[in-house]
TIMIMAR-198676 format. One line per field, with one value per residue (C-alpha): y, z, x. Coordinates in Angstrom, 3 decimals, decimal comma. Each point is the difference from the previous one (the first is absolute). Last residue first. Layout:
// residues N
v Y | ...
w Z | ...
u X | ...
// end
This chain:
// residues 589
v -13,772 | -0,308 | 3,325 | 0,412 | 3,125 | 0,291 | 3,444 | 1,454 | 2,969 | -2,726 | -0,943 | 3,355 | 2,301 | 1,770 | -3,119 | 1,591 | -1,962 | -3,415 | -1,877 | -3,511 | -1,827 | 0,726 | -1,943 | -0,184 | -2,002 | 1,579 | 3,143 | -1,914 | -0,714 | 1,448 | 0,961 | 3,504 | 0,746 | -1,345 | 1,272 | 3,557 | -0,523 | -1,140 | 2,663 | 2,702 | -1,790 | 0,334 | -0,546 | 2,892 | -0,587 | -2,087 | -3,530 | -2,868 | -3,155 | -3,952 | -2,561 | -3,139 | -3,025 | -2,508 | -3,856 | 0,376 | 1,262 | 0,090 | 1,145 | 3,145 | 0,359 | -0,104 | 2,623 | 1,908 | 0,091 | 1,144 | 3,263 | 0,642 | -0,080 | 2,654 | 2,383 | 2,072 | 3,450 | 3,239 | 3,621 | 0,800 | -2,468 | -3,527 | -2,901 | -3,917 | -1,948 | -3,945 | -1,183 | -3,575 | -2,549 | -3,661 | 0,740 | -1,500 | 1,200 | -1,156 | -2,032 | 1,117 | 4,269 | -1,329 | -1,409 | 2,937 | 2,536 | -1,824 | -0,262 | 3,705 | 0,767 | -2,580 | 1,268 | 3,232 | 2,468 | 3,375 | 1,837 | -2,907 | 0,535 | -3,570 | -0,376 | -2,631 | -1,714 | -2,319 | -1,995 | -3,600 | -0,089 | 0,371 | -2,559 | -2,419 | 0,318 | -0,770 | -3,257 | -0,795 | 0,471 | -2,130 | -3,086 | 0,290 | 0,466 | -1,342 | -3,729 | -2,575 | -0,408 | 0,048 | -2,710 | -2,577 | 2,414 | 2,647 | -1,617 | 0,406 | 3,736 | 0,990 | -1,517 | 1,932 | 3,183 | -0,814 | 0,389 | 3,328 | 1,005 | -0,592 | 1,594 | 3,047 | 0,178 | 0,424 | 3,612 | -0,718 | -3,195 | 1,515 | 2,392 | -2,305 | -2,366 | 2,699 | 0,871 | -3,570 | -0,785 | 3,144 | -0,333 | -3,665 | 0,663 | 3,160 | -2,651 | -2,849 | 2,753 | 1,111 | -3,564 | 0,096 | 3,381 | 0,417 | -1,502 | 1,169 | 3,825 | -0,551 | -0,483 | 2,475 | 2,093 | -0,898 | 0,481 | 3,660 | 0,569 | -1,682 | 2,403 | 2,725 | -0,520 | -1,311 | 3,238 | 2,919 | -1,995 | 0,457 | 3,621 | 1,563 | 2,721 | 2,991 | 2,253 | -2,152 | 0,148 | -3,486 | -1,277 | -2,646 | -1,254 | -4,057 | -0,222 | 3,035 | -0,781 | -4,030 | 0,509 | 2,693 | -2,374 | -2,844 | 2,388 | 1,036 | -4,055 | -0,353 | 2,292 | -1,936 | -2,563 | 1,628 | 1,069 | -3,446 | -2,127 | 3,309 | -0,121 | -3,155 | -0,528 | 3,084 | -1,382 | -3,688 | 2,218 | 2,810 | -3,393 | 0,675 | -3,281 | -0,020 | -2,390 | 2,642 | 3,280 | -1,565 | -0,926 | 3,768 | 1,732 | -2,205 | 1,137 | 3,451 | 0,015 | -1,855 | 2,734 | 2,953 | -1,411 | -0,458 | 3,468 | 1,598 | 3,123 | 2,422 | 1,481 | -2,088 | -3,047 | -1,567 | -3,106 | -0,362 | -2,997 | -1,978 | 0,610 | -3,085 | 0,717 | 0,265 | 1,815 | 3,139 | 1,805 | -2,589 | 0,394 | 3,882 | -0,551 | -2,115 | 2,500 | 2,928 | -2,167 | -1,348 | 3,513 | 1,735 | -3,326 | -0,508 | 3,951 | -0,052 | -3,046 | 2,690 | 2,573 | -2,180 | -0,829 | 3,849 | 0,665 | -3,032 | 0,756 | 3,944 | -1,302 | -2,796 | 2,463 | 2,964 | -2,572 | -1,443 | 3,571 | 0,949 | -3,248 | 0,599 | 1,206 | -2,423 | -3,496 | 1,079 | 1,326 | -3,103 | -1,710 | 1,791 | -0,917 | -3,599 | -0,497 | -3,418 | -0,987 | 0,683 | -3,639 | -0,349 | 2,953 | -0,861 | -2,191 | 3,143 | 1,232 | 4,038 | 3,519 | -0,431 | -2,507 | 1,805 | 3,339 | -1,748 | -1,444 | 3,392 | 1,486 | -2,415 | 0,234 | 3,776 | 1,434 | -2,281 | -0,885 | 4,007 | 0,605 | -2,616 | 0,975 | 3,610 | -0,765 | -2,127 | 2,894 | 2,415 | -2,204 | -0,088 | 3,603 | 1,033 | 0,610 | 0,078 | -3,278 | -1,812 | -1,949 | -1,070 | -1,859 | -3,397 | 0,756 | 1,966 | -3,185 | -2,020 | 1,519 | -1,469 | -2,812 | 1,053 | -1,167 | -3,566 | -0,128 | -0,526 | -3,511 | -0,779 | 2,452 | -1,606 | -3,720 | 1,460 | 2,131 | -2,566 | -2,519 | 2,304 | 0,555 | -3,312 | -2,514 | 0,190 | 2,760 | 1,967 | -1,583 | 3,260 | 2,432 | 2,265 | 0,474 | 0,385 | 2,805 | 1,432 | -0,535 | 1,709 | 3,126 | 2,384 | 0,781 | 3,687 | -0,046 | -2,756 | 1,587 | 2,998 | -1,425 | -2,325 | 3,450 | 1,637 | -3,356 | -0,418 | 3,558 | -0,150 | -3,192 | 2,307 | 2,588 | -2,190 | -1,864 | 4,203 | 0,565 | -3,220 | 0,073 | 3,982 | -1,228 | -2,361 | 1,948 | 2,463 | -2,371 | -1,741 | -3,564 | -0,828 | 0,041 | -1,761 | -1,522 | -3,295 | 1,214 | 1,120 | -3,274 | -2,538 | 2,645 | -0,277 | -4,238 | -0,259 | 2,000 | -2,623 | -2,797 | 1,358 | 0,981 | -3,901 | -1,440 | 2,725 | -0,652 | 3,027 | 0,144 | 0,902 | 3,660 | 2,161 | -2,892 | -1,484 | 3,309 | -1,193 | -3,699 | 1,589 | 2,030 | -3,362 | -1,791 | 2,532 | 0,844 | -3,845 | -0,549 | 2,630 | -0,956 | -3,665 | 1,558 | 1,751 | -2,128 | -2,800 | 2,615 | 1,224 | -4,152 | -0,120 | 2,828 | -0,953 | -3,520 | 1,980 | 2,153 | -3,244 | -1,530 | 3,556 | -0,474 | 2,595 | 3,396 | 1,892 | -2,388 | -0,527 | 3,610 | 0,534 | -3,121 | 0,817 | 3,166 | 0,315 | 3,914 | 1,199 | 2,565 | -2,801 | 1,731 | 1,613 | -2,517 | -2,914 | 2,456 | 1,540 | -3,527 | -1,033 | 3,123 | -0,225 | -3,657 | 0,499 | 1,793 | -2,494 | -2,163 | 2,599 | 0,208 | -3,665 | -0,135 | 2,340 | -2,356 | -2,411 | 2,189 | 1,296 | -4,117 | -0,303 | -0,692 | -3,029 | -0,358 | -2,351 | 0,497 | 3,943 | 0,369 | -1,497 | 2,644 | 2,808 | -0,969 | 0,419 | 3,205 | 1,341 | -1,183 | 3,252 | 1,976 | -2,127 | 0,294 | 3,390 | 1,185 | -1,478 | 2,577 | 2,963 | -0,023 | 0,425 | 3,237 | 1,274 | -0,100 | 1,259 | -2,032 | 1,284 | 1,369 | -2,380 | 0,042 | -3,282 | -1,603 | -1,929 | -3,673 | -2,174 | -2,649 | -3,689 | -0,431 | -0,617 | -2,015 | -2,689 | 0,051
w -25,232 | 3,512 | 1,918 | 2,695 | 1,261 | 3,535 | 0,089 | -3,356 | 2,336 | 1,067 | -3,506 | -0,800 | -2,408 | -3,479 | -1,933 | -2,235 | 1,471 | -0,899 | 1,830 | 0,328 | -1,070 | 1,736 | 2,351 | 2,574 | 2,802 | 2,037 | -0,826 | 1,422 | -2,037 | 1,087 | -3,998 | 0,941 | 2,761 | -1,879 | -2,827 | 1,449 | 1,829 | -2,736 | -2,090 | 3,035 | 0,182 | -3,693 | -3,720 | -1,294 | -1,744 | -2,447 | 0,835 | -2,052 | 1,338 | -0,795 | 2,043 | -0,259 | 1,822 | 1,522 | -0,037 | -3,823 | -0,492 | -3,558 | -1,133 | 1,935 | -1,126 | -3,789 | 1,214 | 1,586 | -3,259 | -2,102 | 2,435 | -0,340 | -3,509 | 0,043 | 1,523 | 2,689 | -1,433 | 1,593 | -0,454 | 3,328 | 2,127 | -0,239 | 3,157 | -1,095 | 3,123 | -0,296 | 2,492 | 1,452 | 0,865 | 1,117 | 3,514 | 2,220 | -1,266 | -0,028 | -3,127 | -1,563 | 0,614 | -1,195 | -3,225 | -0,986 | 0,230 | -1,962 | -2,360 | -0,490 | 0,118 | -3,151 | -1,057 | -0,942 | 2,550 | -0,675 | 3,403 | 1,477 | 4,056 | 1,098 | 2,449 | 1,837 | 1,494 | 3,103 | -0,878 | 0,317 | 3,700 | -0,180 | -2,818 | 2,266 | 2,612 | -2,050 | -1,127 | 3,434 | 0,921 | -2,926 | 0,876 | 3,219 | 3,820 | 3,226 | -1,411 | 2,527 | -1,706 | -3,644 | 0,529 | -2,802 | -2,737 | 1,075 | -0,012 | -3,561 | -0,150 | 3,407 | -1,492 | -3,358 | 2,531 | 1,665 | -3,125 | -0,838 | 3,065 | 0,259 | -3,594 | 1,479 | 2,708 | -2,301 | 1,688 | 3,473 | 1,045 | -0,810 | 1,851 | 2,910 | -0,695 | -0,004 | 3,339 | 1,359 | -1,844 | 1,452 | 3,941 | 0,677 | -2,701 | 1,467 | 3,194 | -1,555 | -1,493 | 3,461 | 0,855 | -2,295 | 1,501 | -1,369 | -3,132 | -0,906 | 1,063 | -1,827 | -3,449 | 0,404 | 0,319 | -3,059 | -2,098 | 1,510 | -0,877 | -3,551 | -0,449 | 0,654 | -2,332 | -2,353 | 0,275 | 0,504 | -3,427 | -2,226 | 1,078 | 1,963 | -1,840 | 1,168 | -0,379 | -1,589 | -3,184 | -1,322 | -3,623 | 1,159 | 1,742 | -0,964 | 0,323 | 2,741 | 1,843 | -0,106 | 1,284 | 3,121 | 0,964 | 0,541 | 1,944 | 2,025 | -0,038 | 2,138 | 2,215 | 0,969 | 0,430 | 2,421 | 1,588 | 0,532 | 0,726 | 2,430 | 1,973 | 0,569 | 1,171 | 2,051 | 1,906 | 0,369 | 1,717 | 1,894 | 1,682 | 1,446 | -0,155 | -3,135 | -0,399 | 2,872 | -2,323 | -3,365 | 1,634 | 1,426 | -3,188 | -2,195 | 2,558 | -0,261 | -3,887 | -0,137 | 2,805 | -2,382 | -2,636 | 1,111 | 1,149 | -4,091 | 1,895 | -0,968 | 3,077 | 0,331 | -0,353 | -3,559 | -1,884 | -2,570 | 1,259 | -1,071 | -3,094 | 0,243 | -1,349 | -3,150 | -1,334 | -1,426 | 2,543 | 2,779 | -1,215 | 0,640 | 3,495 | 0,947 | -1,046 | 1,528 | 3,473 | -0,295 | -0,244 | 2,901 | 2,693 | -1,184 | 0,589 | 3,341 | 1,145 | -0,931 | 2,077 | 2,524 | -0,412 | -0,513 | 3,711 | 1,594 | -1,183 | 1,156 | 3,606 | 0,018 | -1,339 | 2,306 | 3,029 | -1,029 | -0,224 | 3,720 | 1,180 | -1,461 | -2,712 | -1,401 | 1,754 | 0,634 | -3,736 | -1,543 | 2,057 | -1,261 | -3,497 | 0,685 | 0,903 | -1,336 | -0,420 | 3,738 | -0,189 | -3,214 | 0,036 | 3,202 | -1,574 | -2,630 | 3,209 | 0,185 | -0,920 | -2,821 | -2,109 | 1,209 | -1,531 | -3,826 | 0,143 | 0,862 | -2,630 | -2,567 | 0,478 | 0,780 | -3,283 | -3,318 | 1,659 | 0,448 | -3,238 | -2,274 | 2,138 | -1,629 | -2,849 | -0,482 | 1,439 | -2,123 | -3,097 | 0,833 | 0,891 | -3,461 | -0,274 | 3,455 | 1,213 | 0,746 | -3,262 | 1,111 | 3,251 | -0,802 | -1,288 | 3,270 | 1,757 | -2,304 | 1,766 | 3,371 | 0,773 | -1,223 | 3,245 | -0,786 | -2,501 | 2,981 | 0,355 | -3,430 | 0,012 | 3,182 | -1,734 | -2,418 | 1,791 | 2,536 | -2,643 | -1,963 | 2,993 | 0,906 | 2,967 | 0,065 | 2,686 | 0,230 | 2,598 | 2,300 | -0,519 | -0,923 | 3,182 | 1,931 | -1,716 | 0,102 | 3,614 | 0,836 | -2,636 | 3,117 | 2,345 | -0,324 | -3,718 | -0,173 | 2,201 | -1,646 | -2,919 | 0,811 | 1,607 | -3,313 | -1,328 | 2,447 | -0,305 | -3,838 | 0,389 | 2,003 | -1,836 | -3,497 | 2,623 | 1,364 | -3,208 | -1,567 | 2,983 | -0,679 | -3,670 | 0,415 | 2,558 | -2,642 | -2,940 | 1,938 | -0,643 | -0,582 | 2,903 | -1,953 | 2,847 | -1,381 | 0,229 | 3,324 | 0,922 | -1,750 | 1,342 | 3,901 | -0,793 | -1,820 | 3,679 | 1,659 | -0,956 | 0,299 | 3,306 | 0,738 | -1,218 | 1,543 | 4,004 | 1,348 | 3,081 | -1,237 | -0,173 | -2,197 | -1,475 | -0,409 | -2,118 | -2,474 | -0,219 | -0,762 | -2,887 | -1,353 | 0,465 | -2,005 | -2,391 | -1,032 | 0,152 | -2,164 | -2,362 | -0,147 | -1,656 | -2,166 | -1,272 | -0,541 | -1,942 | -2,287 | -0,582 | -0,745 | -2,097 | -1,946 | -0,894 | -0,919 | -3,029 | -1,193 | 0,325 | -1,849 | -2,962 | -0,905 | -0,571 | 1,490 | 2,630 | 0,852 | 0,766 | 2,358 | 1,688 | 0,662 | 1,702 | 0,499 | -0,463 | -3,656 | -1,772 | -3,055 | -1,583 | 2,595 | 2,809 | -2,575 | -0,855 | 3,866 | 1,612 | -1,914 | -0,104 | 4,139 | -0,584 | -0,741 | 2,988 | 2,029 | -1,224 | 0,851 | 3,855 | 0,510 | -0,602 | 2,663 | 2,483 | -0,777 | 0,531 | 3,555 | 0,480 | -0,305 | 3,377 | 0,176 | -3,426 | 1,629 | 3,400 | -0,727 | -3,045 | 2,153 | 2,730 | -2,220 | -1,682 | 3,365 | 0,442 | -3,103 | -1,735 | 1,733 | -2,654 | -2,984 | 1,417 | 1,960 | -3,286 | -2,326 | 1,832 | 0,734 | -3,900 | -0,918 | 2,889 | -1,233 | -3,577 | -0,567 | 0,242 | -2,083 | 0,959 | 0,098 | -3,655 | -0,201 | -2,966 | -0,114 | 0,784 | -2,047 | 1,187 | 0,483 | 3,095 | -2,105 | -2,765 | 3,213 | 1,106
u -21,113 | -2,186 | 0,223 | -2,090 | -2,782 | 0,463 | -1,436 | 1,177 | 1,688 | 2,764 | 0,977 | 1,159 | -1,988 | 1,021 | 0,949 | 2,529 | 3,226 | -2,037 | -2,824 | 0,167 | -3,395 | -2,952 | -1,794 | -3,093 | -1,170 | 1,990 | -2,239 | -2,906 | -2,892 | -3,902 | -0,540 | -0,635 | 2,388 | 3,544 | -1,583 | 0,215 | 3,317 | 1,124 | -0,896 | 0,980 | 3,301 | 1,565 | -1,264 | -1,954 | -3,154 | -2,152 | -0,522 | 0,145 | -1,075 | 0,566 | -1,297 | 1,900 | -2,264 | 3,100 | -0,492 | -0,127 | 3,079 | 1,220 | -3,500 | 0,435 | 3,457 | -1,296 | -2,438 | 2,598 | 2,188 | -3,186 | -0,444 | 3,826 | -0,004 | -2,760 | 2,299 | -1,872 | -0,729 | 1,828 | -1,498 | -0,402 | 2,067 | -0,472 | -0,029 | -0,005 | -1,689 | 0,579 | -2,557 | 0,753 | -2,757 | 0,745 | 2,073 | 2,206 | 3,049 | 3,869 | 0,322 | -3,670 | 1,538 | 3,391 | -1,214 | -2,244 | 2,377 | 2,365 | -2,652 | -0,302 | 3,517 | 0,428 | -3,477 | 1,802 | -0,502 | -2,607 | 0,573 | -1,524 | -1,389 | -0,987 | -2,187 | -1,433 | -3,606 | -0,226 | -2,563 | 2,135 | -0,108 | -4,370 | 0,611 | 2,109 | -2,527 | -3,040 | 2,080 | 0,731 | -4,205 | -0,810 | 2,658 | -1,984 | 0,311 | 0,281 | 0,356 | -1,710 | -3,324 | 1,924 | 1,920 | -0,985 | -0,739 | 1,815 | 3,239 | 0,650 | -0,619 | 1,525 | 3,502 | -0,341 | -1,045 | 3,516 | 1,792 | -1,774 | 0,817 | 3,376 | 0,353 | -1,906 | 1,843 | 3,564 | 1,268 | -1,947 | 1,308 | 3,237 | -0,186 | -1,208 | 2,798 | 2,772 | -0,887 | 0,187 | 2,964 | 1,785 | -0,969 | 1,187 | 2,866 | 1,703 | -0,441 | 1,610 | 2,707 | 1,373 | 0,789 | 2,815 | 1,339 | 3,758 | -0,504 | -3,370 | 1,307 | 3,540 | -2,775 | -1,726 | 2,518 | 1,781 | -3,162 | -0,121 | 3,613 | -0,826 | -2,836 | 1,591 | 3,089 | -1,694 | -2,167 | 2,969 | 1,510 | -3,483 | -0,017 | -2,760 | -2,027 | -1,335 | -2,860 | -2,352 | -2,018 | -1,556 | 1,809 | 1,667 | -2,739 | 0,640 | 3,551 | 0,998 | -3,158 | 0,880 | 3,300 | -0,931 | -2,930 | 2,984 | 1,698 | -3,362 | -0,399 | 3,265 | -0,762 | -3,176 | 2,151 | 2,412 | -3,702 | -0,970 | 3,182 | 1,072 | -3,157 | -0,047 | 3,588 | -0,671 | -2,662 | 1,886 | 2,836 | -2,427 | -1,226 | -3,644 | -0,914 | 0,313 | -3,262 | -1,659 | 1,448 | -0,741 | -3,926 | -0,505 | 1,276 | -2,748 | -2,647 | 1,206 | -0,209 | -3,384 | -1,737 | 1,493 | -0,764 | -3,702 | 0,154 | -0,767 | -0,244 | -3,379 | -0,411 | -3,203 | 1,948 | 1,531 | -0,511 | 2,759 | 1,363 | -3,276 | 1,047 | 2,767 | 3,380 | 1,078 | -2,829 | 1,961 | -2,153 | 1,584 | 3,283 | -0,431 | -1,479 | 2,958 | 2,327 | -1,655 | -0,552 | 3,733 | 1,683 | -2,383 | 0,049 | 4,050 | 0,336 | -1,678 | 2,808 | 2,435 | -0,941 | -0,254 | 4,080 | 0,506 | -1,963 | 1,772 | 3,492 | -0,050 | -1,305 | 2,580 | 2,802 | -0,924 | -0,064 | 3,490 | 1,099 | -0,977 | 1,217 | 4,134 | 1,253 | 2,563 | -1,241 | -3,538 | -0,281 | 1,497 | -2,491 | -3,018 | 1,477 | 0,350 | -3,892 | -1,079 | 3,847 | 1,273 | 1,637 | 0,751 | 2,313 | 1,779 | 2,647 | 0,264 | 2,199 | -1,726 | 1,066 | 1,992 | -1,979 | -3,347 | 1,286 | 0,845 | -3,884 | -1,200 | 2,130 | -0,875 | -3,818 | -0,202 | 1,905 | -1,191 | -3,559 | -0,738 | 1,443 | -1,778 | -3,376 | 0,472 | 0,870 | -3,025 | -2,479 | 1,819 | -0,947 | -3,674 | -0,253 | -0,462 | -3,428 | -1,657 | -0,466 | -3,289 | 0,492 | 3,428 | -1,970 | 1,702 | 3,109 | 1,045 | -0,489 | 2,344 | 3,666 | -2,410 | 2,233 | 4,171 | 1,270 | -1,430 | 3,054 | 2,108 | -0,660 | 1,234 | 2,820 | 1,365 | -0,384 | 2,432 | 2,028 | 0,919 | 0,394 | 2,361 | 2,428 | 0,541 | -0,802 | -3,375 | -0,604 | 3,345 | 2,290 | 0,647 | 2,592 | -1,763 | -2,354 | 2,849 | 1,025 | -3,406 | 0,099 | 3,254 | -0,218 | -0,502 | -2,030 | -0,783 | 0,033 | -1,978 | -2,322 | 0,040 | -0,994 | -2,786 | -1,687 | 0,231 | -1,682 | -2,590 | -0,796 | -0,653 | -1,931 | -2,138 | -0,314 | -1,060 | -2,464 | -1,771 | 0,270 | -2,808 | -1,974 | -0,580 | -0,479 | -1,965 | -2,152 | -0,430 | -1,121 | -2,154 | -0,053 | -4,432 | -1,998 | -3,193 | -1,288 | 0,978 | 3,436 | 0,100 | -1,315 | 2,743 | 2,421 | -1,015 | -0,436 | 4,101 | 0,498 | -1,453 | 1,139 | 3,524 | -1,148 | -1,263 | 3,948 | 1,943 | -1,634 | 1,361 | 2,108 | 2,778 | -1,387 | 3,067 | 1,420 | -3,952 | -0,930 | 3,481 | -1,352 | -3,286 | 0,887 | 1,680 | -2,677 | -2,132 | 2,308 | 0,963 | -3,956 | -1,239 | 3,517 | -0,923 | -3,806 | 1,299 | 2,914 | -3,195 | -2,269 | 2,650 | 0,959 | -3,982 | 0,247 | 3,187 | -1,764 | -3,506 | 1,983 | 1,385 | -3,748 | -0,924 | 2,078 | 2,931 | 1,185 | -3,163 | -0,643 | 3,562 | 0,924 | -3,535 | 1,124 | 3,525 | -1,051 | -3,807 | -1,035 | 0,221 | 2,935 | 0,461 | 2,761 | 1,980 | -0,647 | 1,968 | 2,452 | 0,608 | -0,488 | 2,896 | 1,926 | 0,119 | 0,306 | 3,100 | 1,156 | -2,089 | 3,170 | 2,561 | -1,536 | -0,205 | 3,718 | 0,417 | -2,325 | 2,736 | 3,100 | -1,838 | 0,071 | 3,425 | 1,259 | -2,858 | -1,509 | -2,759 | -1,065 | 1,448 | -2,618 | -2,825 | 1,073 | -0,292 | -2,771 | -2,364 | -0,761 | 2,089 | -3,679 | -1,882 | 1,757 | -2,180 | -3,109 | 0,148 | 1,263 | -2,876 | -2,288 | 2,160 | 1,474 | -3,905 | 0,141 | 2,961 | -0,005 | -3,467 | -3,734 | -2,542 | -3,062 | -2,862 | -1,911 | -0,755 | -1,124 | -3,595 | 0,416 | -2,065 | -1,730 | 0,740 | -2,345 | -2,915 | 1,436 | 1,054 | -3,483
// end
């Protein structure tokens, strides 16, 4: 069953997406966060929160080059789990997926509730708890019928937010102008939340960091991206962030008592409207708020099915994921995803707090890892092109602000990490079950084998059916593209594929041109390799031909192996292909 369903997936030739249309669908993610940063950032930086949020802004600066290097050079959808994979072990590789998982999933709920809380200022009588149900359900469907995020109605979604945060703010402007200075003076001379200056900043940073949810998104869809577009799409979130967030934040200090910040939380932007504009832009704001917020929840469904569908082909998750309708949608993540959303939101009980704390423990980590990913590219693919380069200051830096952050989010919200927890072991344990099932099984087969004799009426199955099962796991076959590596390389190889592989055949594929002749060295060094691992059978094949997709894809076909189940070492400046038209082909010295 499970060699079945782990086919290979022939490459798409979809038009690509340009710079407005892929900055429209990780824009309504990240712009739809000034719905409800800005008052988390007053709560806790009081009259300095628009300094806070500004901090956030030179950080994601950083991260700009960050993504940019990392992006550059390994130009494959899955973010910080694409990075680690190709730099590092799978099970690190799984631990940024399942914290990729857990922000997407906390954001589907924080934009759904929130999206509700802003329908229910307009219609207070609806019941915010069974719409947000039910609008994670309208996604969780469109999705399984294959109604992907439409590029055109992101972006109209997308324009119609960026014009009317643009409003709010002209409109925030006159009004202070009209009224006066009066409550932003009183607002400053209020205690500031902790007692000192550098407390309020601190623990403001933390919570304001959430403002920055959705800078990954664009990360994970690069392959569907025109060349090029990648870094325009991260400039472009850096600016939006940079200029709303601290503006906003710097309007509601003048316009309203921060006393009444906590109060209007789930909807403080609609209020700011009411206050300085008046019902009609209240309405706009609610209507605009809902639409980005759903668009939003519809990225989560898009972003989590793609990532969860790629950890399933690198069998990290059950196969039975990969099961798909008669349009051809894997809908059993779909179902899992809004099941999992469902349970955070009842346990939460709906708390855009706990939410956030979730959220921001998850994808601050996952941040975190796309630093660490940045490290071990620069160390151990030195030599892979890229079009930029972050510098080793800009990353301490980073990483240290995102560490930071982290850390003034456990502080502030103890709580907030026993439900990270209640969703993050349980994810990590099923990964995990997956990555080292065969040792489990093994070890359970020993256990089968000595109790068959005296319980074998009551036993459901047989030491000879586990073993079957662990050599159905094990006949997975992989690829090794050599372009004539010393056995150092070769063994490397070798080691990494038995450390993180369920598998006990691996082809190592040496491709000549013309007039080439494979180096009779290398054909002894494989045989002593072969010998050196006996739990692994070494075939060894030389192929004449051109190295690039249309091989792979041709072997990829003919020997029934998926291209993620193949490697190469890191290509240099000559290489004439980019990682992304090799088809999911990975890098492993």
């Amino acid at each position: 069953m499970e060699k079945d369903l782990t086919h290979a997936i022939a490459p798409s030739h979809a038009p690509k997406l340009g710079e407005l249309p892929a900055t429209a669908i990780c824009g309504n993610d990240i712009t739809s966060s000034c719905l409800y940063v800005s008052a988390l950032a007053v709560i806790y930086a009081g009259q300095f929160a628009w300094l806070a949020l500004l901090m956030v802004g030179i950080i994601l600066f950083l991260f700009r080059k960050i993504y940019g290097e990392v992006v550059g050079a390994l130009p494959l959808n899955g973010g910080a789990y694409n990075a680690l994979l190709n730099t590092t072990s799978k099970r690190t590789a799984s631990l940024a997926a399942c914290l990729t998982l857990l922000s997407y999933m906390a954001t589907a709920v924080i934009s759904a509730s929130e999206a509700m809380h802003y329908v229910h200022h307009l219609w207070e009588g609806l019941p915010i708890m069974y719409a947000t149900v039910g609008l994670l359900a309208f996604f969780m469907g469109l999705t399984i019928l294959g109604i992907g995020e439409s590029s055109i109605v992101a972006i109209l979604i997308f324009l119609t937010h960026i014009v009317t945060l643009t409003l709010l703010i002209v409109v925030g402007c006159i009004f202070l102008f009209g009224h006066g200075l009066g409550t932003f003076e009183f607002n400053f001379s209020q205690p500031l939340p902790g007692g000192s200056i550098w407390r309020a900043l601190f623990f403001g940073f933390s919570a304001a960091m959430l403002g920055i949810s959705g800078f990954e998104s664009s990360a994970n869809f690069v392959e569907e991206q025109a060349r090029g577009v990648f870094p325009k799409t991260l400039r472009n979130m850096w600016m939006a962030v940079t200029i709303f967030n601290p503006v906003i934040a710097f309007l509601i200090i003048g316009i309203i008592p921060m006393s009444e910040v906590p109060e209007h939380q789930a909807a403080l932007l609609a209020y700011i409207g009411d206050v300085a504009g008046g019902k009609w832009l209240a309405t706009l704001i609610s209507i605009d708020a809902a639409l980005v917020l759903s668009g939003a929840v519809l990225t989560s469904f898009v972003g989590v099915t793609g990532l969860v569908h790629r950890m399933t082909l690198d069998r990290c998750l059950p196969q039975f994921l990969l099961i798909t309708n008669k349009r051809g949608t894997a809908y059993l993540i779909m179902v899992a995803f809004f099941l999992l959303c469902v349970s955070i939101l009842l346990i939460t009980k709906g708390d855009l707090g706990a939410l956030a704390g979730v959220y921001t423990i998850s994808f601050l980590s996952v941040m975190t890892l796309f630093g660490v990913g940045n490290i071990l590219l620069k160390l151990r693919r030195s030599q892979l092109p890229r079009p930029e380069r972050a510098s080793g200051l800009a990353l301490f830096i980073a990483i240290g602000a995102v560490i930071a952050a982290l850390i003034g989010n456990a502080i502030l919200n103890p709580p907030y990490l026993l439900v990270f927890f209640k969703y993050f072991i349980p994810t990590v344990s099923i990964v995990f079950f997956m990555l080292y099932r065969t040792t489990l099984l093994r070890l359970f087969t020993y256990l089968v084998k000595i109790s068959e004799g005296t319980f074998s009426k009551f036993l459901p199955f047989t030491s000879y059916r586990l073993k079957r099962l662990i050599t159905e796991i094990n006949s997975q076959q992989f690829v090794f593209f050599t372009r004539g590596d010393n056995i150092a390389n070769i063994n490397q190889v070798m080691r990494y594929i038995e450390d993180n592989e369920h598998t006990n055949k691996i082809k190592i594929v040496n491709v000549l041109g013309e007039n080439e002749h494979p180096p009779k060295k290398l054909i002894h060094e494989v045989d002593v390799l072969d010998r050196a691992y006996p739990d692994l059978d070494v075939d060894f094949i030389v192929i004449k031909g051109h190295f690039g997709p249309q091989l792979i894809n041709e072997l990829s076909q003919k020997w029934n192996i998926p291209k993620n189940f193949m490697f190469i070492g890191s290509p240099g400046q000559r290489f004439h292909y980019g990682l992304q038209e090799l088809g999911g082909v990975r890098l492993v010295i």
